[in-house]
N, C-alpha and C positions, 0 to 999 in steps of 0.2 A: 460329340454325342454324350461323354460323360457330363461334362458342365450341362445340358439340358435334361440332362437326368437329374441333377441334383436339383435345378433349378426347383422343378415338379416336383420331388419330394421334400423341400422346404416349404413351397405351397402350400401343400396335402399336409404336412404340419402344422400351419398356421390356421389351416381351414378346421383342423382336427381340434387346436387349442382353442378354437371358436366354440364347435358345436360343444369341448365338454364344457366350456365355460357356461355354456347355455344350457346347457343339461341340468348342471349346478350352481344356475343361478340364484336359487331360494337361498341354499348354503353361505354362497357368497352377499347376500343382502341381510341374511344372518349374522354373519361378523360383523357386516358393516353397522350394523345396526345395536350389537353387543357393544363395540369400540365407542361408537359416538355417545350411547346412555351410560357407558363405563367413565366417559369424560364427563358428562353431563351433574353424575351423580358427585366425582371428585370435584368440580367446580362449585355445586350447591352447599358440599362440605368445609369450602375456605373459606375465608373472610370476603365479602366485599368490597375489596379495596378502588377506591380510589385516585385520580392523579389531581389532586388542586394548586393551580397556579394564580398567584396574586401580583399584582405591582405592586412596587415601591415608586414613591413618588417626591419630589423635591418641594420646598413650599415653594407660592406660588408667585407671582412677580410682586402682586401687593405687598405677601409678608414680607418679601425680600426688602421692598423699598423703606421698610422699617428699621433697617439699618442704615441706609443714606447716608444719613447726615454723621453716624459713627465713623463711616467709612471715610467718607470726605474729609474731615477731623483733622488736620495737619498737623503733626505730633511734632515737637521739635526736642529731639536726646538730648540727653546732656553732654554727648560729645560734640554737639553742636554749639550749645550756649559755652562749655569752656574745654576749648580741647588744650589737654595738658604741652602736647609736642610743640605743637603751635608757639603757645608762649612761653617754653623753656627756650627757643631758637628764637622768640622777637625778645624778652625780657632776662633769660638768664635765670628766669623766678623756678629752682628745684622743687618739683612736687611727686610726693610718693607715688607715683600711678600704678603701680605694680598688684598691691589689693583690688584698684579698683577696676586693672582688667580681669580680675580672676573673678569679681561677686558673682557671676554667673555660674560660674561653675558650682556653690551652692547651692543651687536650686536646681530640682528634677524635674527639667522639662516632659510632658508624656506625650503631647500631643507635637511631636519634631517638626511640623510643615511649618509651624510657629516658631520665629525664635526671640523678636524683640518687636515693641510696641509699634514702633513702625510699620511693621507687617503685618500685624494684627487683625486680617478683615473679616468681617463675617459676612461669607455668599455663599446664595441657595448649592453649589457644585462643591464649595468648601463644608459646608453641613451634612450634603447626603452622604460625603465621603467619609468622615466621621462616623456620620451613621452604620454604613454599610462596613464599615471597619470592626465593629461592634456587634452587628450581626453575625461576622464570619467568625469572630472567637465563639461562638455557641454554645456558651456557657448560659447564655437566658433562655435557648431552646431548649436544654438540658433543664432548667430550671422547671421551664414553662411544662414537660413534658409530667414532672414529679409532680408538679401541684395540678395538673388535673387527671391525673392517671392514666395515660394514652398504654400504658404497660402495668400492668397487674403485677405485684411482688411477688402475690400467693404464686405464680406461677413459675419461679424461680427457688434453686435451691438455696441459696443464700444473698445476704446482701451485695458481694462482690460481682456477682452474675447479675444481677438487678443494676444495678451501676452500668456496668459493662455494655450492656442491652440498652441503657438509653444513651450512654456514648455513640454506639452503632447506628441505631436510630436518627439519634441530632446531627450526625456525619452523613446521613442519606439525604437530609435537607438540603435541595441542589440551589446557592443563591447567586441566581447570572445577571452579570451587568454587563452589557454592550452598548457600542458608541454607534447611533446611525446618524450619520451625515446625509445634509438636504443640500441642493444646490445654492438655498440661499445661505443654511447656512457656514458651508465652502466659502461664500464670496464672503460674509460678512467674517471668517475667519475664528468662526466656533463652534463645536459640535453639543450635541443634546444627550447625556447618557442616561440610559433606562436599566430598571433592574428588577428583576422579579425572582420570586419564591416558590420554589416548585418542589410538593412530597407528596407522596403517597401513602395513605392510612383506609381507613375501615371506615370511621365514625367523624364526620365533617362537623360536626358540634363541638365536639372535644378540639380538633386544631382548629376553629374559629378562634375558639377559646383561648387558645396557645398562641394565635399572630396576636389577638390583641392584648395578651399581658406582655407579648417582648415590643410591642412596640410602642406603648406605653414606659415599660421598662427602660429601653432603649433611649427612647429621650431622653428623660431624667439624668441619663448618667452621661449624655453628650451635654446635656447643659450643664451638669455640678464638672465636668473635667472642665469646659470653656472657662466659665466661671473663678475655676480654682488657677487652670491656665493664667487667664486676666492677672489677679491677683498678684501671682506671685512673680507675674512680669512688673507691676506698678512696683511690689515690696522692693524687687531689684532696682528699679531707677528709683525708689524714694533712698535704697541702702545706697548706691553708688554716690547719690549725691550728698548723702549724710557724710563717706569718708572726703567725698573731696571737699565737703563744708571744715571737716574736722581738720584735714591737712591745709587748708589755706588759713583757718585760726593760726594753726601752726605758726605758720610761715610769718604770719604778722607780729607775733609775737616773739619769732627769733629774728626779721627783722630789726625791732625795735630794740632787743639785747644785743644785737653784734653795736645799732646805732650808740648806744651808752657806751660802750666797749670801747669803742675806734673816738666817741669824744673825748672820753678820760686820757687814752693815749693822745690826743690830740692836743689837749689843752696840756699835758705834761710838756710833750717837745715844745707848745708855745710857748710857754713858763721859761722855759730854756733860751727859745732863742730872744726873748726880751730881755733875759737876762745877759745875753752878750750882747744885744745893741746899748743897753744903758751900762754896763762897761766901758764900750768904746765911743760912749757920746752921742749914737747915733739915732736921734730923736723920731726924724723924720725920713723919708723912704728916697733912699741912695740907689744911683744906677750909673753902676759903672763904664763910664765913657774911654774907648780906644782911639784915637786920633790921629788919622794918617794922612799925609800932605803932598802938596806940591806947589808949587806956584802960584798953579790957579785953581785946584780942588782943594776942599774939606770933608774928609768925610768922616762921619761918626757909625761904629758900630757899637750896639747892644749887645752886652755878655748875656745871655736868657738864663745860664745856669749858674748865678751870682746865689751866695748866702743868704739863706731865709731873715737873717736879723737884720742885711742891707736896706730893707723897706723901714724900718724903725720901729724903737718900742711904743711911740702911741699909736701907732697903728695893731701892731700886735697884741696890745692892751686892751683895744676896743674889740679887738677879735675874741679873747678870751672873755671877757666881758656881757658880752654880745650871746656866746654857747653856753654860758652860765647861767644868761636869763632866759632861754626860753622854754615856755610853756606848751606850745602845741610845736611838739619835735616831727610832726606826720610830715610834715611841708617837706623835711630837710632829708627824707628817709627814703632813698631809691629804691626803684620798684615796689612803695608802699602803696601807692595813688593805683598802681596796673592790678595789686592783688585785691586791693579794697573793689575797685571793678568787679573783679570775675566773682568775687562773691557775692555783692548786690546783688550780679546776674542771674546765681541761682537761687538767692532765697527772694527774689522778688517774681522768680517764673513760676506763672500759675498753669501750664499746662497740663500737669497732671492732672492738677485738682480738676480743671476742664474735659478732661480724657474720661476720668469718672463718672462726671456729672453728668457727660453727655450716654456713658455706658450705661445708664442708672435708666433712661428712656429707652433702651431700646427689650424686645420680649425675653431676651437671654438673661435680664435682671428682673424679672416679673415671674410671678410665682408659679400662674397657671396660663400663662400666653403665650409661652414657648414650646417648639416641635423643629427639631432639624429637617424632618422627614417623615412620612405618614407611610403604613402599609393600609390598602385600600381593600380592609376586612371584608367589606360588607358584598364587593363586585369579585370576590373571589371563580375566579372559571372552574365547574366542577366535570370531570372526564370520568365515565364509569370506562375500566376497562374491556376492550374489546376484546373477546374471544370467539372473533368468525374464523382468522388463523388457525386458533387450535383444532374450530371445529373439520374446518376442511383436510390435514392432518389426519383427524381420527379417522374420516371418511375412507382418504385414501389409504392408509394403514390397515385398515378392517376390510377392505378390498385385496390388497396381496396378500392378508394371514388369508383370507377365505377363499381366494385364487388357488392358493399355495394349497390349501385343505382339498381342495375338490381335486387338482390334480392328480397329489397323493395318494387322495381313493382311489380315483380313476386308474393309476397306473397299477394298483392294489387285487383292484376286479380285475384289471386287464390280466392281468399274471394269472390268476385263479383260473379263471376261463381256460387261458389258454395249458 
């Protein structure tokens, strides 16, 4: 009995919060209607911001094939034309290699994917990454924002807040690149990455303005870093091969003093030992016979480790003779023939010079025909913000104050009455 009593006056209150609802519906269409012109007015008071998003784009197969033939290029190092290890273990020929593994370390690499001529390509996924590498430091949005005023100074109390504020700004610049995979290409074994530019401002004029000075900007400095890259990869293989041009000079010419060295000595001992065969008579070249018998065997052995004068002084004569007179000593000078090699090798290779010549054709050496990557200013997608959200919000908002209001009365008179 009690639970159907309550039941009934839960009804009779909902029915009650009906009629005063309806009683006080003018009130309640009042607020509603304060709240949404109260939004309405704050919204006409902001800026109209809003959300432009652009592509970034890679060049395109054509430009790409503009590098070809760069790419194709078959570079041959110089560890290849004379590697030093190689020929200290076939020749015995010592070469300083020590400098000439460290030249690298000299030079400041900037762009790391890069590290020696060999690897050097230039392709469109190798370019846009660069690019977009450069985008994301935002220092040219930061740039780009000061030279067309997207922020007012006067509106700042000093320079440090002006600063500050377009830090914030150029950090609200969202730049997303994601990979979509297509089934063909899954099978053929590479994906397509796309990347776009997404902010929000007031005045679509002014960052027009902004994507096309950073991406203009933006080039430029992917080609002078390439550019400067290249270069000071060629400096290092033309410097590596300058030291090891320098240290095979070396070589040939202490070569050829040890060769004087070791003949002076050489023709002293012989000096000597003619001078004991013509002592003991011994004109012509003696070899001392052992002779061991029997019956019906003879056999003769050779001593091999008999005295240098047992051959005789004319012969020793003609020897000394012979190293006295010559003039082209190269013939007689080991390992002179292997070093004179390896250095023809390198100053007769012209692939560098070919590395260049053929760099020199491709857009990355031309003054105004080069682009790693384009942002596509002109198709930029414009998004006014929507404020149906807000509005529906207000609506409902300005429906419980004015719910809330009427009941208040209502329970206000009620008490009075009663």
């Amino acid at each position: 009995m009690n639970k159907k009593t309550e039941i009934n006056n839960d009804e009779i209150n909902l029915v009650e919060l009906v009629n005063i609802a309806w009683k006080g519906k003018l009130k309640i269409l009042a607020a509603v209607l304060i709240s949404v012109l109260s939004l309405i007015l704050y919204i006409n008071n902001q800026p109209k911001n809003f959300i432009a998003t652009t592509n970034i784009t890679p060049i395109s197969s054509i430009e790409e094939n503009k590098y070809t033939a760069f790419n194709l290029y078959t570079y041959t190092p110089t560890e290849e034309i004379f590697n030093p290890k190689k020929e200290i273990e076939e020749t015995n020929i010592i070469i300083n290699t020590n400098k000439n593994e460290d030249i690298m370390d000299g030079f400041n690499n900037e762009l790391s994917k890069f590290n020696d001529l060999k690897t050097f390509k230039l392709t469109a996924s190798g370019l846009l990454k660069q690019y977009i590498e450069i985008l994301n430091e935002r220092k040219l949005f930061e740039d780009g924002i000061r030279k067309y005023k997207l922020l007012d100074i006067n509106n700042y109390s000093n320079v440090n807040d002006y600063e500050e504020a377009i830090n914030q700004l150029a950090a609200s610049i969202k730049i997303i690149s994601r990979t979509i995979p297509e089934k063909k290409q899954i099978q053929e074994g590479f994906e397509v990455t796309y990347s776009t530019i997404k902010f929000e401002f007031d005045e679509i004029k002014k960052w027009k303005s902004v994507l096309a000075y950073v991406d203009e900007a933006a080039n430029k400095i992917v080609k002078q870093s390439l550019r400067q890259q290249y270069e000071r990869l060629i400096l290092s293989e033309r410097q590596k091969r300058k030291y090891i041009l320098e240290d095979l000079s070396e070589k040939i010419e202490n070569l050829r003093i040890d060769y004087d060295s070791k003949s002076v000595a050489k023709i002293l001992y012989l000096k000597e030992q003619s001078a004991i065969a013509k002592q003991l008579g011994v004109a012509k070249n003696t070899i001392e016979v052992q002779t061991l018998g029997n019956q019906s065997t003879l056999l003769s052995t050779v001593v091999t480790d008999s005295p240098f004068y047992l051959r005789g002084y004319e012969a020793i004569d003609k020897e000394i003779e012979l190293i006295e007179s010559r003039k082209n000593k190269n013939a007689f000078i080991e390992g002179l023939d292997k070093t004179f090699t390896f250095k023809r090798k390198l100053e007769q290779d012209k692939t560098l010079d070919r590395a260049e010549l053929i760099f020199e054709t491709t857009p990355l050496a031309k003054d105004d025909n080069f682009y790693a990557a384009s942002i596509k200013v002109l198709s930029t997608n414009i998004e006014r913000k929507n404020n149906r959200t807000k509005i529906i919000i207000s609506v409902i908002f300005g429906f419980i104050i004015g719910l809330f209001i009427v009941i208040v009365s209502n329970a206000i008179q009620t008490q009075k009455n009663s």
